[in-house]
N, C-alpha and C positions, 0 to 999 in steps of 0.2 A: 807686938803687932805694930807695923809702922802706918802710920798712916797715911804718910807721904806717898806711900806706895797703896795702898785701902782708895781710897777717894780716887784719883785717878782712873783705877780700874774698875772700881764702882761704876763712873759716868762713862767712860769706853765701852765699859760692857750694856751701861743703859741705850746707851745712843745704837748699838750694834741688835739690843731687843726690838728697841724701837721701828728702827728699818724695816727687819724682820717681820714684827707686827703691821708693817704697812703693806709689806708684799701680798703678806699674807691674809689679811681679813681686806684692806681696802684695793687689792688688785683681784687676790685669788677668788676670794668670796664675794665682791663687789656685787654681781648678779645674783647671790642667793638670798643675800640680801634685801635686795631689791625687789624681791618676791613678795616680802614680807613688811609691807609698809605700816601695817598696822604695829607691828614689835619694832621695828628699826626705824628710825626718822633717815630722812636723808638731809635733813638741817647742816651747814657748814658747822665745824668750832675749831677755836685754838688747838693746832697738830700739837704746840709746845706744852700745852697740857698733858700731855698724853706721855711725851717725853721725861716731862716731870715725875712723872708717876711711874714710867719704868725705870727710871735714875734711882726712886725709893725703893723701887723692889730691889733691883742688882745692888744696894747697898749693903743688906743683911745678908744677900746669899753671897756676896765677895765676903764679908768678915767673916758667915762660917765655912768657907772654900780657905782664906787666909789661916785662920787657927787648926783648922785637920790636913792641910796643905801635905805632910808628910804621908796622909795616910792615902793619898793618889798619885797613879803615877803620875811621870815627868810629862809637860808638857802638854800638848793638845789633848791627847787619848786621857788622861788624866783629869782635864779639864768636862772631855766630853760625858765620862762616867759620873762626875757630880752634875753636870748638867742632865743626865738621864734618871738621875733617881730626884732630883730638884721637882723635874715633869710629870715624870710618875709619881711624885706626891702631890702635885695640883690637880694631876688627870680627871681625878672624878668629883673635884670639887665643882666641875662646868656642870654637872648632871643637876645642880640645885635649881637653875635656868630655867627647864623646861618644867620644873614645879611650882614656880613662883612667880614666871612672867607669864600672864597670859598670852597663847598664842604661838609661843617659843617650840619650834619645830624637837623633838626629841635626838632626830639624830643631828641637829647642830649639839648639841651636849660630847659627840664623840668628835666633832668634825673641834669645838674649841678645845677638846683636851688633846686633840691630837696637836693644834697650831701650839698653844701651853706648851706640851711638849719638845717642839721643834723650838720654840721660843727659848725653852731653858738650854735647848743643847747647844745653843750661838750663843748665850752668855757663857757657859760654860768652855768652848772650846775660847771665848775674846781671854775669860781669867787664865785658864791654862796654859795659853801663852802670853801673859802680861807676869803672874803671877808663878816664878820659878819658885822649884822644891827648895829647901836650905840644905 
């Protein structure tokens, strides 16, 4: 595993979640949100935090995309098939949300695993093409 090529495509593919998470919960969902004042603050905070913390997620899921790399295809489509089953394993991890936060609408639980989803499938298509078969 090189790492010179790992790291790299780690932070490409964070910064490419990142965005994606900003269209999507802070542009797309903005008003559902804001439905719901009592579950969601509308308080400002460091966007780079946030960054930080998708950089950590695309870290582990680039090293295991790097090490089974052979077992997808070439390129984007390749990329986008680990990004689709990445989703489909966080999908119903949002459904914990509306069991624990008071207030937490039910079908946001479908509306975050569907974003999760789309989420993983833009890191997956950034490694698929950063990240060529050997």
């Amino acid at each position: 595993m090189k790492w010179n090529r790992i790291v790299p495509a780690a932070l490409v593919g964070g910064i490419a979640m990142w965005l994606a998470s900003y269209v999507l919960h802070g542009m797309v969902m903005a008003a559902t949100y804001a439905k719901y004042p009592e579950v969601f603050t509308q308080k400002s905070t460091n966007a780079f935090h946030f960054l930080a913390i998708e950089c950590l997620i695309a870290l582990p899921a680039t090293i295991l995309f790097a090490r089974t790399r052979s077992a997808w295809a070439p390129g984007i489509p390749g990329g986008l098939t680990f990004g689709f089953w990445v989703g489909a394993l966080s999908f119903f991890a949002q459904f914990f949300h509306p069991l624990v936060i008071e207030g937490f609408p039910y079908y946001l639980g479908w509306c975050w695993g569907g974003i999760n989803l789309i989420v993983s499938l833009v890191l997956g298509a950034v490694l698929g093409s950063i990240l060529r078969r050997a």
